[in-house]
VOMINU-607782 format. One record per residue (C-alpha): residue number from 1; residue in three letters; z, y, x. Coordinates in nm, 3 decimals, m for minus. Example, Ala and Ser with C-alpha at 12.3 -4.5 7.8 and 13.67 -1.06 7.14 Angstrom:
2
> 1 / ALA / 0.780 / m0.450 / 1.230
> 2 / SER / 0.714 / m0.106 / 1.367
//
This chain:
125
> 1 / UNK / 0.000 / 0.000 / 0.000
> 2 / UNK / 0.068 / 0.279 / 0.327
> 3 / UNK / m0.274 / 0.441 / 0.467
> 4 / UNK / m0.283 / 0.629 / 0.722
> 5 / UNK / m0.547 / 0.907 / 0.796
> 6 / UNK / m0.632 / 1.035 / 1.128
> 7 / UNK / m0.802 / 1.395 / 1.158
> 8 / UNK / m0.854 / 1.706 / 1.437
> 9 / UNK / m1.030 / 1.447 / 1.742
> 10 / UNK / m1.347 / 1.594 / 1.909
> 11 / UNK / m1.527 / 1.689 / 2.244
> 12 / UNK / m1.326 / 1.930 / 2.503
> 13 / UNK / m1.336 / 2.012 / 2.860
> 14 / UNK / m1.081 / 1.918 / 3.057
> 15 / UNK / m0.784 / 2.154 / 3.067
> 16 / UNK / m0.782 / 2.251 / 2.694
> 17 / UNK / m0.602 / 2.144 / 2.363
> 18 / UNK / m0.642 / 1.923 / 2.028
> 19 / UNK / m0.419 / 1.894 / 1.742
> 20 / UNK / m0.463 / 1.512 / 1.599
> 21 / UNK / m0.285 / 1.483 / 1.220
> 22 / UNK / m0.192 / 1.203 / 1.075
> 23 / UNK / m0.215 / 1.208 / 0.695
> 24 / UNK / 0.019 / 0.934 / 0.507
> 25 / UNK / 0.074 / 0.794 / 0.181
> 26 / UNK / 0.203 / 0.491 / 0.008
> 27 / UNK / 0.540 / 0.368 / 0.079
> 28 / UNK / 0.556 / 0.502 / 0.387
> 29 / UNK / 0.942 / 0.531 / 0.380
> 30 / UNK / 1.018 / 0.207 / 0.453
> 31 / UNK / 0.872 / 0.220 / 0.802
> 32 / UNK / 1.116 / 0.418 / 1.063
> 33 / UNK / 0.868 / 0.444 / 1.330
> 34 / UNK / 0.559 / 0.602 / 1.348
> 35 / UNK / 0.346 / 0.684 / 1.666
> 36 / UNK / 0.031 / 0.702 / 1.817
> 37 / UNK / m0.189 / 0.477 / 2.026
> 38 / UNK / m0.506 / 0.535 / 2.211
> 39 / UNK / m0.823 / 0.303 / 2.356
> 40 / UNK / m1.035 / 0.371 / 2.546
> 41 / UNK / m1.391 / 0.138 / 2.594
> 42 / UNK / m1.286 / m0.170 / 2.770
> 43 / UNK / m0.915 / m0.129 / 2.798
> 44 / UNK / m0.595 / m0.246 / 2.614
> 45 / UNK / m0.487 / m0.049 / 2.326
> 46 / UNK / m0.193 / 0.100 / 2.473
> 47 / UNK / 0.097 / 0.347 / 2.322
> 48 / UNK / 0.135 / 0.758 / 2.346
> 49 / UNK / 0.397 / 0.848 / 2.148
> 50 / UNK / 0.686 / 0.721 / 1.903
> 51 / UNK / 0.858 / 0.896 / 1.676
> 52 / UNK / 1.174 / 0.724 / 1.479
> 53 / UNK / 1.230 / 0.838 / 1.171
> 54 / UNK / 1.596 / 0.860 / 1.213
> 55 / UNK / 1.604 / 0.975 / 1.514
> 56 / UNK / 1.524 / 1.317 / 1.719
> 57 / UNK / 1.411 / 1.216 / 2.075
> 58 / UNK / 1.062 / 1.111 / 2.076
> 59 / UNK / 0.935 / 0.862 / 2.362
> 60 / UNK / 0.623 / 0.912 / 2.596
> 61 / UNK / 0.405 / 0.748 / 2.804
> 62 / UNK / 0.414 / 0.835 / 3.104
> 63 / UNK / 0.057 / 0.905 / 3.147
> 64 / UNK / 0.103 / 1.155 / 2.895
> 65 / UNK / 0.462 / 1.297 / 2.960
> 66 / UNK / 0.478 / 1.635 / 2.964
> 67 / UNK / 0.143 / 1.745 / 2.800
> 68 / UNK / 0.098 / 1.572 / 2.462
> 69 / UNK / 0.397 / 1.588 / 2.169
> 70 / UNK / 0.482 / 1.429 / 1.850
> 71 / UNK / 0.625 / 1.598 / 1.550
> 72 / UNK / 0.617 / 1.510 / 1.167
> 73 / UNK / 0.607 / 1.707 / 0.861
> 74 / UNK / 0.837 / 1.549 / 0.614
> 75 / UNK / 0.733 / 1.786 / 0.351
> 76 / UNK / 0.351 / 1.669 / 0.380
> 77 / UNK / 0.402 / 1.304 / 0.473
> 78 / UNK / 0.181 / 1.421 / 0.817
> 79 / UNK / 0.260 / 1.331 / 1.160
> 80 / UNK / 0.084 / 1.540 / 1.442
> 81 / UNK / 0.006 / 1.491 / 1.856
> 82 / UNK / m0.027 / 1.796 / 2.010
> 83 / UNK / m0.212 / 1.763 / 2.283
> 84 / UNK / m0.241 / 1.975 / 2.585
> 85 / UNK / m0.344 / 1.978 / 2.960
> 86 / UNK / m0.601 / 1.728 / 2.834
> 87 / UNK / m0.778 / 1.534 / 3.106
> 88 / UNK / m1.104 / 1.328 / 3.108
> 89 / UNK / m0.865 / 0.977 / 3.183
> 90 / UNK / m0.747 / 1.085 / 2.790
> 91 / UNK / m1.073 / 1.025 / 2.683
> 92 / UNK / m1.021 / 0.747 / 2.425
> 93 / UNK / m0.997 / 0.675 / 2.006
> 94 / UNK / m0.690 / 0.755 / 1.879
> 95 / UNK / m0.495 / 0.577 / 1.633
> 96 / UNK / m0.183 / 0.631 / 1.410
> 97 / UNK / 0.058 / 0.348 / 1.348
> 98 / UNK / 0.334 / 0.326 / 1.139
> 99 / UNK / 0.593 / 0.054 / 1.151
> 100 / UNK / 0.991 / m0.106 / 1.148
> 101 / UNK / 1.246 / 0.047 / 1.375
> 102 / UNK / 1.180 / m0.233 / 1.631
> 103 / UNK / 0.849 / m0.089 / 1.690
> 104 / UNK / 1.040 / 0.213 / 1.848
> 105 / UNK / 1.217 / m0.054 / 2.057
> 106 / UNK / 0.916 / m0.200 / 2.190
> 107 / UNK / 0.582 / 0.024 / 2.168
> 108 / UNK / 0.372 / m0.274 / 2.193
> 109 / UNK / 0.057 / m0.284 / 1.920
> 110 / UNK / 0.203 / m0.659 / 1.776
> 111 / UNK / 0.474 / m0.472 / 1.663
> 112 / UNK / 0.243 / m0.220 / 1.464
> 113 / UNK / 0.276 / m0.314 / 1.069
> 114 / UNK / 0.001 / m0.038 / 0.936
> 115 / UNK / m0.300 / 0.136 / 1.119
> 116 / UNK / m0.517 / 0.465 / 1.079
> 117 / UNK / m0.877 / 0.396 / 1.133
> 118 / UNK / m0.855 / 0.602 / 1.427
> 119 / UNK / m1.042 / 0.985 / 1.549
> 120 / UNK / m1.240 / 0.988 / 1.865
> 121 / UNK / m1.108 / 1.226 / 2.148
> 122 / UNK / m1.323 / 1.296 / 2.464
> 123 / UNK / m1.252 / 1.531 / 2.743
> 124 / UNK / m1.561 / 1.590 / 3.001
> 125 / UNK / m1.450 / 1.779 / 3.336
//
């Protein structure tokens, strides 16, 4: 019953910023976690960003530490990565994920109980 819509990927040179939204609906409540992964053409799907629900320190990787951020808008059921500093090595398709606290515990995608259908982000030099 939970989608989840990703929006705000596109093409931008290195050193600039994107805004990626994720849109929710359905019974999203029941999931406490809620992050972002990324993959890029012949690598793993690997995770950016977590966000529990209950909670007020979101987690990194560390590729990303430091330049991208994860917030949520109760109010419109939207979750946001704000990007910046991006480089071309970000270059991937984004995807939004929603799941139980556990995914919090262990970012890994097998732990990821609903997807977005992912936005494209690529960052020439």
């Amino acid at each position: 019953q939970v989608q989840l819509m990703e929006s705000g990927g596109g093409s931008v040179q290195a050193g600039k910023s994107l805004i990626l939204s994720c849109a929710t609906s359905g019974y999203t409540y029941v999931f406490a976690c809620m992050g972002w992964f990324r993959q890029a053409p012949g690598k793993e799907r690997e995770g950016v960003a977590t966000l529990h629900t209950s909670k007020s320190v979101p987690k990194y990787a560390e590729s990303v530490k430091g330049r991208f951020t994860v917030s949520r808008d109760i109010a419109k059921d939207t979750m946001f990565l704000y990007m910046n500093s991006l480089k071309p090595e970000d270059t991937a398709m984004y995807y939004c994920a929603a799941g139980y606290s556990y995914y919090c515990t262990s970012t890994s995608p097998a732990n990821v109980r609903y997807w977005g259908q992912g936005t494209q982000v690529t960052v020439s030099s």
